[in-house]
N, C-alpha and C positions, 0 to 999 in steps of 0.2 A: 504494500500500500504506500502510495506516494502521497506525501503530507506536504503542504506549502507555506511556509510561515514567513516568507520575506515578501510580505505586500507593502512594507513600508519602499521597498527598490522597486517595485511594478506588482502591477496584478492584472488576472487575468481580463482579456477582453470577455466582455459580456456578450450575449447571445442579442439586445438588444441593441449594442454598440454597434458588432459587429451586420448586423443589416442593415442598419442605416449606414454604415461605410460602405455597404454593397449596393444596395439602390440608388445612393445618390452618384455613386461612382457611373453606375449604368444611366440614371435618369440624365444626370447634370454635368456630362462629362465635360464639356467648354470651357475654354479661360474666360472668368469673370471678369475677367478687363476688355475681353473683345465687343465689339459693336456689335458685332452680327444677333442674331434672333437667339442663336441658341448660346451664347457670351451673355447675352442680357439674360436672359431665363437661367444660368448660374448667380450672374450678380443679386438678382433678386432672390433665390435660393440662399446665397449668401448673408443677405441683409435678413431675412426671413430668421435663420439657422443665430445669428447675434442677436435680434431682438427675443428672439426663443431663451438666450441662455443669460441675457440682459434681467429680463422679467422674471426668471428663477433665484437670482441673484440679488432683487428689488435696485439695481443702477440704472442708469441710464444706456442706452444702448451705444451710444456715442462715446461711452467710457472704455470699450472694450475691444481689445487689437488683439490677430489672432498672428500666432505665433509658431516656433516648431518644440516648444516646450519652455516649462521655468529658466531653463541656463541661458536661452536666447533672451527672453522679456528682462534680469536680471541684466544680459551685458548689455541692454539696448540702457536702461536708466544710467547706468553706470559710465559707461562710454558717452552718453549726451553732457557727461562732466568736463572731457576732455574741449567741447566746444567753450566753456567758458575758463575764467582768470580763475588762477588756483583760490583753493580756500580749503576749509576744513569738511572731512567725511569724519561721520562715528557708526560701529558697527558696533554686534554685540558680538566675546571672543567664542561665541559659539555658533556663531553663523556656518549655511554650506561653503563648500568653499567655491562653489557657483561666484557667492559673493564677497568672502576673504579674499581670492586671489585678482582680486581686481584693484587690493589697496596696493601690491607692489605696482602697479602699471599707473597709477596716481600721481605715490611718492615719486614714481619718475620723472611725473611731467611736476613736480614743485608740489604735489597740493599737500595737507597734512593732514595724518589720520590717527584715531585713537582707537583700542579695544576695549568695550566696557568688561568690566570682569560680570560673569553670573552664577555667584557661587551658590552649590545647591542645584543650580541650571535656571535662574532666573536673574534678570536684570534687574538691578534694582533704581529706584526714579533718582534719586541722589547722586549717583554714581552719574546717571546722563546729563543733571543738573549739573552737576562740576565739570564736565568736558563741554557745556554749551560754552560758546564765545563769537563774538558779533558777527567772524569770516567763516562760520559752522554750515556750509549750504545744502548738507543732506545727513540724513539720520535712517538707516536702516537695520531694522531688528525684527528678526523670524517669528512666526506666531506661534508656531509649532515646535519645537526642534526634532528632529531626524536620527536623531541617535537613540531620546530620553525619554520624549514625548511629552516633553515639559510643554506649559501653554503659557505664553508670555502676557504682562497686563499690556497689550496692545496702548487700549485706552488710557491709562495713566499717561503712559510712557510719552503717548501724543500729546495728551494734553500738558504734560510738563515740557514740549517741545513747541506749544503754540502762547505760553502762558513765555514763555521766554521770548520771541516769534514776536510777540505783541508788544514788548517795550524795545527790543532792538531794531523795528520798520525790515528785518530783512526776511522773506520768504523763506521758507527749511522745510527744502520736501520728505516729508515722511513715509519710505520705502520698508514693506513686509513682503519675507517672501512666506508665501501663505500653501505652499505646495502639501504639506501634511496637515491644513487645518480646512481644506475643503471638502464639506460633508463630512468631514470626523468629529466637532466641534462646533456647535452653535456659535457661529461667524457672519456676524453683519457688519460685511464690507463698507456700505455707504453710511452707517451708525460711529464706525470708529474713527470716522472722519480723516485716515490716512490717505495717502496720495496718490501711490502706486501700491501693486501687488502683483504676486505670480502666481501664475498655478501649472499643472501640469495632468492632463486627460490619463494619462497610463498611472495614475496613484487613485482612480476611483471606477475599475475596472472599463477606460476608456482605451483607443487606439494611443501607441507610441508615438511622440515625431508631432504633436500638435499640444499646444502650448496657450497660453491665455496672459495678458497684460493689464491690468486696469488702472486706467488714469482719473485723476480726479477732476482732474482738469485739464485736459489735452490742448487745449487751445495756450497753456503756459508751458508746452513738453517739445522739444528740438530733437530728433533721432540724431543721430551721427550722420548716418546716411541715409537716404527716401528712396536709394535703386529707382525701382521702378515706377515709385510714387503709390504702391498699394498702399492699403489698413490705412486710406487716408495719410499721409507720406509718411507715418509712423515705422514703418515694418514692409521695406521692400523684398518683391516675388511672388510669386503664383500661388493665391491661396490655395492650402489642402484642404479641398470643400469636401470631398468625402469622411477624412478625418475629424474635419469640425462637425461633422450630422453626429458624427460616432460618441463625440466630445459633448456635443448636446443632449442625447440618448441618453448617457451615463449619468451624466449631472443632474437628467431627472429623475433618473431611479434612485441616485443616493438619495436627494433631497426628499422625496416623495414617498419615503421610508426611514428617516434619517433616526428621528428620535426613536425608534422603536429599537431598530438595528444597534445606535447607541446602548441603549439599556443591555440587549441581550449583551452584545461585546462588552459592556464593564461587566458583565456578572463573566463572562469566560476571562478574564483580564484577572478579576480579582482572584479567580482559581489558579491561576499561574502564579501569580505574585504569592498566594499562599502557600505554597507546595513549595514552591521558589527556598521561602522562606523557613519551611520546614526543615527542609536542607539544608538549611545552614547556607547559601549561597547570599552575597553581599548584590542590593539592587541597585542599578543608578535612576533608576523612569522615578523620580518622586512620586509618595503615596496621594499625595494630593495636588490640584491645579494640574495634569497629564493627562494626554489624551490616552483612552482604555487601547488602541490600537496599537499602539507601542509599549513595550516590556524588555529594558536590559538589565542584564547583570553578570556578575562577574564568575566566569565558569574555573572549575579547579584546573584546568589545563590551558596552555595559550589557545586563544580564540579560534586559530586557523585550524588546530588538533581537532579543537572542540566540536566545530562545526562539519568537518571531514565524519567524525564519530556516527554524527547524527545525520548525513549526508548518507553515511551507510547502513544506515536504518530506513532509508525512505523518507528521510525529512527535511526539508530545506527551513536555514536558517541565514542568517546573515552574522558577518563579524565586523560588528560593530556598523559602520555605514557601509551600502551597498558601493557607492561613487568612490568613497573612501578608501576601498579593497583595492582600488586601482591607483592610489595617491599614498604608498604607507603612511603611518602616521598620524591620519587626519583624523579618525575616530577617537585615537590617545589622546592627540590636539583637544579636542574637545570638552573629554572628561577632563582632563586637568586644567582646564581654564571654568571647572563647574567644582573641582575642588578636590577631587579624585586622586587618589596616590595615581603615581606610572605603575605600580607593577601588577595591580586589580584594571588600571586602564586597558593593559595590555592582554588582558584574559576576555576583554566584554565581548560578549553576545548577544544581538538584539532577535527578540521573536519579534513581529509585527503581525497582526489580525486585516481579517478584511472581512466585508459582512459575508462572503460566504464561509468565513472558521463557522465550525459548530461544535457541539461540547465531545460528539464522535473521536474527532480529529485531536480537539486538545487536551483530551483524555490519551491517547496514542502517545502525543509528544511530551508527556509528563512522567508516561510508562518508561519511557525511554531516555529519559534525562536520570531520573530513579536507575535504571537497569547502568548507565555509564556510573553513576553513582559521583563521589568528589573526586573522582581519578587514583 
């Protein structure tokens, strides 16, 4: 029996996703930028397919550029820095590194950057209170984290960046990458009043390679570069309109079942974490403020053994972040900027849930963390 417990790195496409990437693929085949009959009968497909995922969202539809995933909408904000005179970025030190590794390419060109510490794995308002300064022209901090499944106070955090914002007259775009808080987490984007965000289709059982940006104000946002002048010059190239129907499909199922699927997964969440815990294993996912889909902790063997173990059980896991497995380090990075020794960093294990886990499955993967036993 093969067991899937890394949905936090992707999850399965849906049987609903994937037809709408197949019909529209056949219905809508045209480039949405062509004039011709069946170019416009995409574009309107297209506008159809963002006002669909606008309105599930309660934004504006205007607010929403479509992309080839979170890494892409993350360097599109980031890189629209390099258009203006340097000045100051704050991240939190537990960001992806989507958007860490965009502070060396900054410092290069002059600008200056800070990491807030989040010890525990949360930001705390004080901490971003003392790195505001008047040349401070963006502030981005994840709503979710990806390793812990800590849930950051979004709204504080802005609002102590708009309350500062308000007596220095200078604008500070407030940037979340929201990739693990969509449909995991009771997340009202246009409530938290932040500016940008990302997401990504293949984290809520949608198609790979299609991606979501939201502005709050697009009409104050300069891409780098407009190519071809699509997504409104925001996001140049040929939309993936089949991707986006798939992207749309998905987004209605989570949402359109969200609280219930929530409940079930914290009750399977809290069965892990207690077993977890029986065993003596050390957790990093804080017990409280964490979304239920996410669960790490620290295995009696380094990570890589760990997860190979369970690999030969039939069970996928991740060690530590999925992206991370390809960047050594990045995972450790993390926990030890949330407060974490190196050598329980270097053991972590993340399970991740997706509403299809069922209590079947995480009954299986419990038998079998039991059965390796503390190594």
């Amino acid at each position: 029996m093969d067991l899937y417990f890394d949905n936090a790195a992707t999850t399965r496409l849906s049987e609903a996703a994937l037809k709408a990437y197949i019909d529209t693929e056949r219905e809508f085949f045209a480039n949405p930028s062509s004039i011709h009959r069946e170019g416009m009968k995409a574009h309107k497909e297209l506008e159809r397919l963002r006002g669909s995922m606008a309105s599930l969202l309660s934004v504006p539809s205007s607010s929403l550029f479509f992309t080839s995933g979170a890494t892409e909408s993350i360097a599109a904000v980031f890189s629209s820095l390099l258009m203006q005179d340097p000045g100051k970025v704050i991240i939190s030190a537990i960001e992806h590194e989507a958007v860490s590794s965009w502070l060396r390419v900054l410092e290069a060109h002059g600008w200056k950057t800070a990491r807030l510490k989040a010890k525990g794995g949360f930001v705390r308002r004080e901490d971003l209170e003392a790195e505001l300064t008047p040349d401070t022209k963006l502030v981005a901090i994840m709503a979710v984290n990806n390793v812990t499944g800590a849930i950051e106070d979004i709204k504080g955090l802005e609002e102590a960046v708009r309350e500062y914002e308000a007596r220095g007259r200078r604008r500070i775009f407030f940037f979340s990458d929201s990739v693990q808080a969509l449909g995991k987490i009771p997340y009202d984007i246009a409530g938290l009043g932040i500016d940008g965000a990302s997401f990504s289709a293949h984290k809520i059982n949608g198609p790979r390679g299609i991606g979501m940006l939201y502005l709050r104000r697009p009409e104050a946002f300069s891409a780098l570069s407009s190519a071809g002048g699509q997504e409104r010059g925001k996001r140049g190239g040929t939309e993936n309109l089949p991707a986006i129907a798939g992207f749309d499909a998905a987004l209605g199922e989570w949402l359109s079942r969200a609280e219930d699927n929530r409940k079930r997964i914290q009750t399977l969440s809290l069965k892990i974490r207690h077993t977890l815990e029986q065993l003596g294993f050390q957790l990093f996912s804080p017990e409280d403020h964490a979304s239920p889909y996410i669960i790490s902790f620290a295995s009696p063997l380094p990570s890589e053994v760990y997860t190979r173990m369970l690999s030969d059980k039939g069970i996928a896991v991740s060690s530590g972040s999925a992206c991370s497995n390809n960047s050594k380090g990045e995972g450790e990075r993390i926990l030890l900027a949330m407060g974490f020794r190196s050598e329980a960093a270097r053991r972590a294990v993340r399970i991740s849930l997706s509403n299809g886990s069922d209590e079947e499955g995480v009954d299986a993967l419990l038998k079998a963390i039991k059965e390796i036993g503390n190594g």
